[in-house]
C-alpha positions, 0 to 999 in steps of 0.5 A: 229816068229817065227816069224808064221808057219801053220803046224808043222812036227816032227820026232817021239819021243820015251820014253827014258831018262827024262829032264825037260824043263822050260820057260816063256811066255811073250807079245811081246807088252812089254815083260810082262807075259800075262794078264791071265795065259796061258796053255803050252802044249808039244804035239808029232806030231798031237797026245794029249798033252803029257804034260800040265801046266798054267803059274805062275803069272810071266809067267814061266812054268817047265815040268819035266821028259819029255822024250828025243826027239822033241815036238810041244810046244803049248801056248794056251787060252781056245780053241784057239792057241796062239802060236807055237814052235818047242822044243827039250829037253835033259836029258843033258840039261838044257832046256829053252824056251821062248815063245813070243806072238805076237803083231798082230795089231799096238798099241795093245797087243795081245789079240785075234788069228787070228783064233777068227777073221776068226771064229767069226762073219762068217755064220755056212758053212764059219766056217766049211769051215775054220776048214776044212782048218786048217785040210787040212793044218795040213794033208799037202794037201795045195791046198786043204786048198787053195779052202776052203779059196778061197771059204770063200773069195769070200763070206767074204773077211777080212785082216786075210783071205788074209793074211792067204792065200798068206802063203799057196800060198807062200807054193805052190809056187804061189808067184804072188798070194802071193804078191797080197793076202799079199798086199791086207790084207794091204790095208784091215787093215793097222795096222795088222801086220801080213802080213808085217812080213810075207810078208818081210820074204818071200822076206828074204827067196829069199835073197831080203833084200831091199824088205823085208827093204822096207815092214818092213819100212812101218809097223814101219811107223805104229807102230815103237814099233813093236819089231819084225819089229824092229828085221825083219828090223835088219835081212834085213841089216845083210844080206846085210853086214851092220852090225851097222844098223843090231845091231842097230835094234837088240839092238832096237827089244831086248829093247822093249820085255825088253830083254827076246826073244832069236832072237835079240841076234843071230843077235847081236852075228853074227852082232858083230862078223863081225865088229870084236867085238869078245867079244860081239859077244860071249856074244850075242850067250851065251845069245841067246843059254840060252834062245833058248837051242833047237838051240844048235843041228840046222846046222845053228846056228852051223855055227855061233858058229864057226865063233864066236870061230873062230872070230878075232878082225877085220871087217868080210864081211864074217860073217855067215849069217842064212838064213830064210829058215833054221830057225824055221817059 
């Protein structure tokens, strides 16, 4: 993510003033629109779709009069979920989001969900248990989840599983488990990406940025293409103060999704500013706000914007950093 959230709650949306809201989605392989148009959907908590286009040839979607308040976005193929994102849209607006699919194995554009690997190719009672997973998770009853995927592992182990898995372990706060399980879906299947970002971003969200370098350098040893490895990479040293190396990996992961996801640009803007290139750096949080409007009412990224309006033409050690925890999963 994004970078990947399991379960998405919202506060309820009530019928108001209309915005529109537009976008695109794009591969994170390369930053092409999908091979095959995409469905977008904006749903209100675990209600039906309130609305539903098919993307364009070029990857772009529009919605118009959506009424003011906070959606699931939902980027899917046939039954399948592809992706999801938190939205807000605004009659004030203008509104935008841009949608990335994630590349989930090294050297492949996506094409599959992990849901399709954990559901194909598993007997009737396995596909049921991991349904009924996915509605425990939805419902917030995580250790129930917990035992359906135990039980599907103990009879068919695969990397998808373990990975899954240690996300709800890290969730209840089981991190012994979550380090094993995460570790395990790596040595099951080394060029799935997943459990490398989501195990680094669990070492970020406990402001251990050497660990989260050291997993994100082992999947880049794999697939240095990886634009979000590039970008959980740039995360680590910006954390850490070292704002060249943090620009650098930025400018690298805003590169190979030929510059259109938002999250690159954050990490600039706040990398910028604390080398004390005011300029840049207000540069970098435009563009980010341009292509992610939903972050303009999200305390973290407030706290950016003033460091940037306040930002002096000096190195900064004390840049705002915004933590993983605060930001969307």
């Amino acid at each position: 993510m994004s970078l990947s959230a399991l379960v998405l709650i919202l506060a309820a949306t009530q019928d108001g003033q209309a915005g529109s809201l537009t976008g695109y989605v794009f591969r994170e392989a390369n930053g092409a629109p999908p091979r095959q148009p995409v469905t977008v959907e904006l749903h209100l908590q675990e209600g039906k779709a309130r609305h539903r286009r098919t993307t364009r040839p070029d990857g772009s979607f529009e919605f118009s009069r959506v009424s003011e308040g906070s959606y699931t976005l939902t980027a899917r193929s046939r039954d399948f979920v592809l992706v999801q994102d938190l939205v807000t849209v605004s009659a004030a607006g203008p509104n935008f989001a841009a949608v990335m699919l994630p590349k989930r194995r090294a050297g492949m554009a996506p094409r599959a969900t992990v849901s399709i690997d954990q559901l194909s190719q598993r007997t009737r009672q396995e596909r049921k248990d991991l349904q009924a997973a996915a509605r425990l998770v939805r419902s917030g009853d995580i250790a129930g989840a917990i035992a359906r995927y135990e039980k599907v592992l103990r009879s068919s182990p695969s990397a998808e599983l373990y990975d899954a898995i240690a996300v709800l372990y890290v969730r209840a706060g089981r991190q012994q488990d979550a380090w094993e399980a995460f570790e395990q879906a790596i040595r099951r299947d080394p060029r799935f990406l997943f459990p490398y970002l989501h195990l680094a971003w669990a070492y970020l969200s406990e402001q251990k940025e050497r660990e989260a370098a050291a997993v994100i350098e082992r999947a880049l040893a794999v697939d240095s293409q990886w634009a979000t490895g590039r970008l959980i990479l740039a995360e680590a040293r910006a954390q850490a103060g070292d704002y060249e190396a943090a620009a650098r990996h930025a400018r690298a992961a805003a590169e190979l999704v030929q510059d259109r996801s938002a999250e690159p640009h954050l990490i600039l803007a706040r990398a910028s500013g604390g080398l004390g290139d005011c300029r840049r750096a207000r540069e970098h949080l435009d563009r980010y706000l341009s292509l992610r409007t939903t972050a303009r009412t999200q305390p973290e990224i407030r706290q950016v914007a003033r460091a940037v309006a306040g930002c002096t033409p000096t190195v900064s050690p004390g840049f705002p950093t915004t933590s993983p925890g605060s930001r969307r999963d």
